[in-house]
N, C-alpha and C positions, 0 to 999 in steps of 0.2 A: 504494500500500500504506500503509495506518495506520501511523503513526508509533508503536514502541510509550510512549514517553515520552506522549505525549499519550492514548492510550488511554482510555477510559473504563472503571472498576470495574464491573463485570455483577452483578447482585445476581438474587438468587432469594429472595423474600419467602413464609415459608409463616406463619398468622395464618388461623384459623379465624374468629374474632369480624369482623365485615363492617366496621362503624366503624375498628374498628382499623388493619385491613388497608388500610380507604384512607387513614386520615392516613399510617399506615409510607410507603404506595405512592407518596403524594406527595410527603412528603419527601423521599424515594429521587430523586422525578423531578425535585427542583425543583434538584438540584444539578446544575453543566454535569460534573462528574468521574466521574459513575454514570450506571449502565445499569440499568433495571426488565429482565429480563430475562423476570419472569412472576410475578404475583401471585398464590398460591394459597390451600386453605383446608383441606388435610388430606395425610396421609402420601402415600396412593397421586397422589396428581397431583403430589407433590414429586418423588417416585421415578421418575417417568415426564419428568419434564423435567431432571433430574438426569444418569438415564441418556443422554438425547439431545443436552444441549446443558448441559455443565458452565458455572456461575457461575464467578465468583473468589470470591465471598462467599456465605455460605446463613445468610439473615438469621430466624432460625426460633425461633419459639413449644415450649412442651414441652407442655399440654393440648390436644391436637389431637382430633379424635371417633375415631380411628379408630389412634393410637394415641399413646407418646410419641416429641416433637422428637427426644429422645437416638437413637433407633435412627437415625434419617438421618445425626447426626452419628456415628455409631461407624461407619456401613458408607461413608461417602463422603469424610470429612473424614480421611486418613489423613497421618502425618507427610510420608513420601516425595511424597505429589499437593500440588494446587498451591491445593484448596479450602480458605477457612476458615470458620469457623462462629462465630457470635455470637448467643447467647441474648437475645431477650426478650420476658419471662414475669410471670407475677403472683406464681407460684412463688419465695419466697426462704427455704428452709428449706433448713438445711444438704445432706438427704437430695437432694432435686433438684440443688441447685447443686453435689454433688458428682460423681453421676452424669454431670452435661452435662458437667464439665471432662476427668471420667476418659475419656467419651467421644471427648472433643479438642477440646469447646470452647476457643474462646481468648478469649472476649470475653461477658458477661455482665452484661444490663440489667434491671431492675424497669420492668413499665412505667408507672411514673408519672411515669418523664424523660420531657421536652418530647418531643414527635415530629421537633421543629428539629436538639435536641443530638442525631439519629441518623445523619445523614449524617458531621458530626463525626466519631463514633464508626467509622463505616465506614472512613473514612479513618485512621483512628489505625490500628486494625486490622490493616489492607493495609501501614502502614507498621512493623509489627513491634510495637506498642506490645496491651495487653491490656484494654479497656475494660471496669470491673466499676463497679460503682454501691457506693458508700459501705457500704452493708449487706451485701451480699456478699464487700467487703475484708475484713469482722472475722469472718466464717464461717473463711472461708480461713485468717487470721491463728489463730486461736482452732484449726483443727485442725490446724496446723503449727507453730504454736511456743505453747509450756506459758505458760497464763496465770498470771504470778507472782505469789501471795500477795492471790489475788483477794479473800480475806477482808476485806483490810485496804483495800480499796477506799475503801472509805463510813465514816464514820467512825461508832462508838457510836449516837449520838444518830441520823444518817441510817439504819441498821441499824435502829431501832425505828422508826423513821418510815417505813421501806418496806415490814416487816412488817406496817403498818397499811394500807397502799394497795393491796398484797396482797390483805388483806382487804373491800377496798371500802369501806372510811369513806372518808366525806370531808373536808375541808380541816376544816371548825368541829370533826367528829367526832376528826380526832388532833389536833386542838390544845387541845381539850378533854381526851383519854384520859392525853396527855403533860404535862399543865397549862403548854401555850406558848398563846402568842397566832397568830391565825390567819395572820398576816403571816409569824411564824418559820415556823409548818407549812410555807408555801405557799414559802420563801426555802430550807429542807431540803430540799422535792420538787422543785424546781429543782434543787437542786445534783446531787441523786440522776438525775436526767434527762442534764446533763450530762456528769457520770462513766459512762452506761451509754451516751451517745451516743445517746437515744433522745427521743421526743416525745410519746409518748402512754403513759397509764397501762398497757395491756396490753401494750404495746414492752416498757415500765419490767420488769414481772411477768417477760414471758417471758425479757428477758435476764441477769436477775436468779436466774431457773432454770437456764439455761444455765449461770452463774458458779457455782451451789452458795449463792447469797448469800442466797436464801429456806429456812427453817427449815419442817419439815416437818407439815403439821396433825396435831396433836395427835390419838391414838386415842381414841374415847369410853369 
């Protein structure tokens, strides 16, 4: 009889996208502490191997053809059973990542982590801990506790510099608009980057909407 200390984690991989599915499947296999249990590519072949032969883990996508990840996890993943679920999705807008957790996710990924860091992740899992991807920590945080005096985030001068980037000038055009040099512009968009935790101009924009921190376009 298996020891159950030594056990192996059974994983259930559901993953529409074909590429995907086989980096997840490999990495799943490449570890000696997991089990590929079955690699599939939509709701009804999850449900049917679910029903027949419970994972410990249901390692599952939310755009599936046929429908969303979340209904697996709401009807299989329940407090009292012994399955757990970990999202990952391309999906990281509050709206999805709220549904998968109310669901019962307990563990949620973006997938542009390594395919390496998801064994990791399984194992954190299993062991009680909740695997989220850095951008999904500040959804959570941001709907569970009041962001304080987000105004005062940025200071004056970075508040008119982001308004511009907003707007899609670029680096010569607000350092022209502000009469700075292109070096300060570009030393501003940085700092604004850093304070919103983000890396790209449209990150900057959207989380900047999220905060209330963009001022509304002007009616003509």
């Amino acid at each position: 009889m298996e020891n159950k200390a030594t056990r192996r984690i059974r994983v259930l991989l559901v993953e529409d996208d074909d590429s995907t599915r086989a980096g997840l499947a490999d990495a799943v296999r490449s570890d000696a502490g997991l089990e590929l249990c079955a690699a599939v590519g939509n709701l009804a072949e999850a449900q049917a191997r679910l029903a027949a032969d419970p994972p410990d883990v249901l390692l599952v996508d939310l755009g599936l053809p046929d429908g969303d990840g979340s209904e697996l996890i709401r009807r299989y993943c329940q407090p009292e059973g012994g399955l757990q679920a970990m999202v990952i999705t391309v999906f990281g807008d509050e709206a999805h990542v709220m549904r998968a957790i109310e669901a019962g996710a307990t563990g949620y990924l973006i997938k542009d982590a390594d395919f390496e860091d998801i064994a990791a992740a399984i194992h954190k899992l299993v062991q009680g801990q909740s695997p989220i991807s850095p951008a999904i920590a500040r959804h959570l945080l941001r709907r569970f506790a009041p962001e304080p005096h987000a105004e005062s985030l940025l200071t004056p001068r970075e508040s008119e510099v982001l308004q511009l980037v907003a707007k899609g000038y670029s680096y010569a055009e607000i350092a022209e608009g502000l009469a700075i040099s292109v070096h300060t512009a570009r030393t501003h968009i940085r700092q604004i980057y850093r304070k919103l935790s983000v890396r790209t101009r449209g990150e900057a924009v959207y989380e900047a909407m999220q905060l209330g921190l963009l001022s509304p376009p002007r009616q003509p």
